[in-house]
C-alpha positions in Angstrom: 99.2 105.2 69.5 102.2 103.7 70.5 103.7 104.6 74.2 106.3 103.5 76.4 107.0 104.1 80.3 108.5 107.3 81.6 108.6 107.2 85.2 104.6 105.9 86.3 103.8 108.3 83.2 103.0 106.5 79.6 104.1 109.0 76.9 105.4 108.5 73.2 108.4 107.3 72.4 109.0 110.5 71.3 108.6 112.0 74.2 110.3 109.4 76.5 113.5 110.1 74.4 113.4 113.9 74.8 112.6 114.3 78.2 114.9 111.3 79.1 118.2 113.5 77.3 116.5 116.5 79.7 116.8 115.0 82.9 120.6 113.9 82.3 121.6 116.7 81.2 120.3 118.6 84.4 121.6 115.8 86.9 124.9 115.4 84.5 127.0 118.0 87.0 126.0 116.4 90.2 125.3 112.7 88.4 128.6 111.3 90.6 128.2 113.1 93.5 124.5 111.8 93.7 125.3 108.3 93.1 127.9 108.3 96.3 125.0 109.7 98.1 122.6 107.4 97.1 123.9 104.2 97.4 126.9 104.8 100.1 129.1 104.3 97.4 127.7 101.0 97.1 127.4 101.6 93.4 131.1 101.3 92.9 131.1 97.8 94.7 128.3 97.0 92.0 130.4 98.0 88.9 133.4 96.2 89.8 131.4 92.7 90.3 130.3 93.1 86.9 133.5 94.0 85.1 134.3 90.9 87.3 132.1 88.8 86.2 132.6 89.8 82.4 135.8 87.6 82.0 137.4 90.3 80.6 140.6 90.0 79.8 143.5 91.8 78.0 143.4 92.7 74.1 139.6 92.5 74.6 137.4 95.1 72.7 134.4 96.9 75.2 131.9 98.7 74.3 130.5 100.5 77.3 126.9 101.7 76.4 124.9 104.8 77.9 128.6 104.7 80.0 127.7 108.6 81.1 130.4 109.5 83.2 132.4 106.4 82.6 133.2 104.5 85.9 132.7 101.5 84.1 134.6 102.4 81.3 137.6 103.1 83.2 137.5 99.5 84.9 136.8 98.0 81.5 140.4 99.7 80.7 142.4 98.6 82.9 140.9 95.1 82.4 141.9 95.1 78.8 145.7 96.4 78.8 147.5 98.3 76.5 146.3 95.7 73.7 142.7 96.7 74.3 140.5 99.4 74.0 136.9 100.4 75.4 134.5 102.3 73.7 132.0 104.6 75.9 129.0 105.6 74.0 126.2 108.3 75.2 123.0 109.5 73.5 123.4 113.1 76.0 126.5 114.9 74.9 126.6 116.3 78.5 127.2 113.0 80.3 129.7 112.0 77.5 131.9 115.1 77.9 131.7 114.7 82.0 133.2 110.5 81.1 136.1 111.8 78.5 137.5 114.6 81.0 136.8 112.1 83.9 138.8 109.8 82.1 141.5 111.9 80.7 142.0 113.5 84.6 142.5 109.5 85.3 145.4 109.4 82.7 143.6 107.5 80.6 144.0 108.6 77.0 144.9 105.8 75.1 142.5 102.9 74.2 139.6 104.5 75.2 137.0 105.9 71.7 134.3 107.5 72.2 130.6 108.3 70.4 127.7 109.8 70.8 125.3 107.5 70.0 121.7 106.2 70.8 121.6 102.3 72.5 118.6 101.1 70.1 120.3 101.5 67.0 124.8 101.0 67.9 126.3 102.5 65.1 129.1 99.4 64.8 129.9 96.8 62.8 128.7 93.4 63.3 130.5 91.2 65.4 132.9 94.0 66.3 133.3 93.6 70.5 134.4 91.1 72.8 131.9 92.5 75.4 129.2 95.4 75.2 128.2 96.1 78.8 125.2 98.7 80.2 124.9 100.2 83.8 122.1 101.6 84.8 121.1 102.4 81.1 118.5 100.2 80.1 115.7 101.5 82.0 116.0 104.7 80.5 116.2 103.3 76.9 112.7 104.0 75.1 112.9 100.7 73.6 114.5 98.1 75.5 114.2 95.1 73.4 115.7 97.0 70.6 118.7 98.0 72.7 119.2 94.4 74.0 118.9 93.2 70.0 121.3 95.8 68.5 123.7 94.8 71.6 123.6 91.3 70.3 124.5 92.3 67.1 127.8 93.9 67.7 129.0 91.3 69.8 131.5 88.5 68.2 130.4 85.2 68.6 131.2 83.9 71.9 131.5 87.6 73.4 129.2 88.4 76.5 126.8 90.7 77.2 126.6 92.9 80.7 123.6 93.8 81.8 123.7 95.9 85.6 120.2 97.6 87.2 118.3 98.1 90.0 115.9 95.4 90.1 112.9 93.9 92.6 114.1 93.6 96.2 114.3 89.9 97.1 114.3 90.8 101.2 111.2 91.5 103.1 112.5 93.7 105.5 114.9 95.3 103.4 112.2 96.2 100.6 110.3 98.2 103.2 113.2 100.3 104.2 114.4 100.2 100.6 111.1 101.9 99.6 111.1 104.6 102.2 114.3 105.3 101.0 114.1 105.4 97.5 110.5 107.3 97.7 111.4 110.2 100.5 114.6 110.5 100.7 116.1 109.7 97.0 114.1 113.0 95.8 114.5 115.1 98.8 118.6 114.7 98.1 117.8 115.4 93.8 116.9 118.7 95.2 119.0 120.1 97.8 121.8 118.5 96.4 121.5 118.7 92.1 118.4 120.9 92.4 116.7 118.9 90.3 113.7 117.2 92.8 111.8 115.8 89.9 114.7 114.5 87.6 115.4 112.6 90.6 111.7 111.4 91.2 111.3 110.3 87.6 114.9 108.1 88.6 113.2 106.1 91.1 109.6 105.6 89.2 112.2 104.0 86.4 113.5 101.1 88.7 109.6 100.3 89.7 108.6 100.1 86.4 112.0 98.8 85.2 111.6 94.8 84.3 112.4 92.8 87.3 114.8 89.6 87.4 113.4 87.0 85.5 111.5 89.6 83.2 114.7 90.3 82.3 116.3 87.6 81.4 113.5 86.5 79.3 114.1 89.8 77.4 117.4 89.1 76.4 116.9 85.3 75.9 114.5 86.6 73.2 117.3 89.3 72.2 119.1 86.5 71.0 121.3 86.1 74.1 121.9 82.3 75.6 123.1 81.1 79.1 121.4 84.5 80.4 122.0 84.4 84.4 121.5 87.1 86.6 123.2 87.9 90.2 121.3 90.1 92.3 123.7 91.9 94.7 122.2 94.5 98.2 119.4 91.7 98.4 118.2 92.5 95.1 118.5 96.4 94.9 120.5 95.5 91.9 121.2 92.5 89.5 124.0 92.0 87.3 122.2 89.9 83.8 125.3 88.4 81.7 124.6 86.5 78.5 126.6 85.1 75.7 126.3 84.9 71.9 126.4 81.5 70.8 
């Protein structure tokens, strides 16, 4: 029987897809909140490096997938101008609706679509966006390669593809700490904070189990991307993959 990785757990895809849409919808409230916590606020720093290193510019067409709450989105949108537009896509309806009222609060209305939709199979045209970009999404996709291939698809020729996760520590030192971290504390805060202990568990079991650098990149080179690179950023924590179609 088939199975894919949730958390250290192998389960059906099936299953991976159901109890994936349960954990954001729990953490979805406290989802921002968390991340602040988490990271320091680091996370921001990350987001804006890869909307950085997109080459966005204005009149571009984004498509921002798994963009939950839409941070990225709403850098995406002011990269593009009034001649531009970003799409932010979700498979959990709760995350989506947290990104469009996040977004409207920010006064941003125009050029911005949005659509529930599921990262293995992008329900777009062909050739259709200057750049598709995923933070933090992949890992929880049941099947990766199939989200990096329908990625590929939508993309014009020439566009580029945005790939941010956590990935494998590069730093001795820091990967000890980075563990303690991630193991003790990264739950502890899931509870007290979004009461959700093992939503918050199952987070960090993802980024072990999640592909490191180089495994990466091989997966989109075989996705169809070319001149994959990746940046890792915090000594690793995270890396930012970009790839072109060509």
């Amino acid at each position: 029987m088939d199975q894919v990785d949730f958390g250290y757990e192998r389960v059906t895809p099936e299953e991976k897809s159901a109890r994936v849409q349960g954990v954001f919808a729990s953490v979805a409230p406290r989802y921002d909140l968390m991340n602040d916590l988490m990271s320091f606020g680091i996370h921001r720093l990350w987001k804006r490096f890869a909307v950085g290193i997109s080459g966005v510019r204005a009149g571009a067409q984004v498509l921002d997938v798994a963009g939950g709450t839409g941070d990225c989105t709403t850098l995406y949108r002011r990269a593009v101008g009034e001649s531009g537009s970003v799409t932010l896509c979700d498979v959990n309806d709760v995350m989506l609706r947290i990104g469009r009222d996040r977004l409207l609060d920010a006064g941003l209305a125009s050029g911005v679509h949005y659509a529930r939709c599921d990262a293995e199979c992008l329900p777009f045209a062909s050739g259709r966006f200057d750049c598709v970009n995923i933070a933090f999404g992949l890992r929880n996709v049941t099947r990766k390669e199939r989200a990096l291939e329908s990625m590929h698809r939508v993309l014009k020729f020439g566009g580029v593809a945005i790939v941010l996760e956590f990935s494998r520590v590069v730093l001795p030192m820091l990967r000890e700490l980075y563990d303690a971290w991630s193991t003790r504390v990264i739950p502890y805060l899931g509870g007290r904070v979004a009461g959700d202990e093992a939503s918050y568990r199952y987070l960090v079991e993802s980024i072990r189990v999640h592909p490191d650098q180089e495994s990466l990149q091989r997966l989109m080179e075989q996705a169809g991307f070319s001149k994959v690179r990746y940046f890792n950023l915090s000594g690793g924590i995270v890396a930012v993959h970009r790839g072109y179609k060509l």
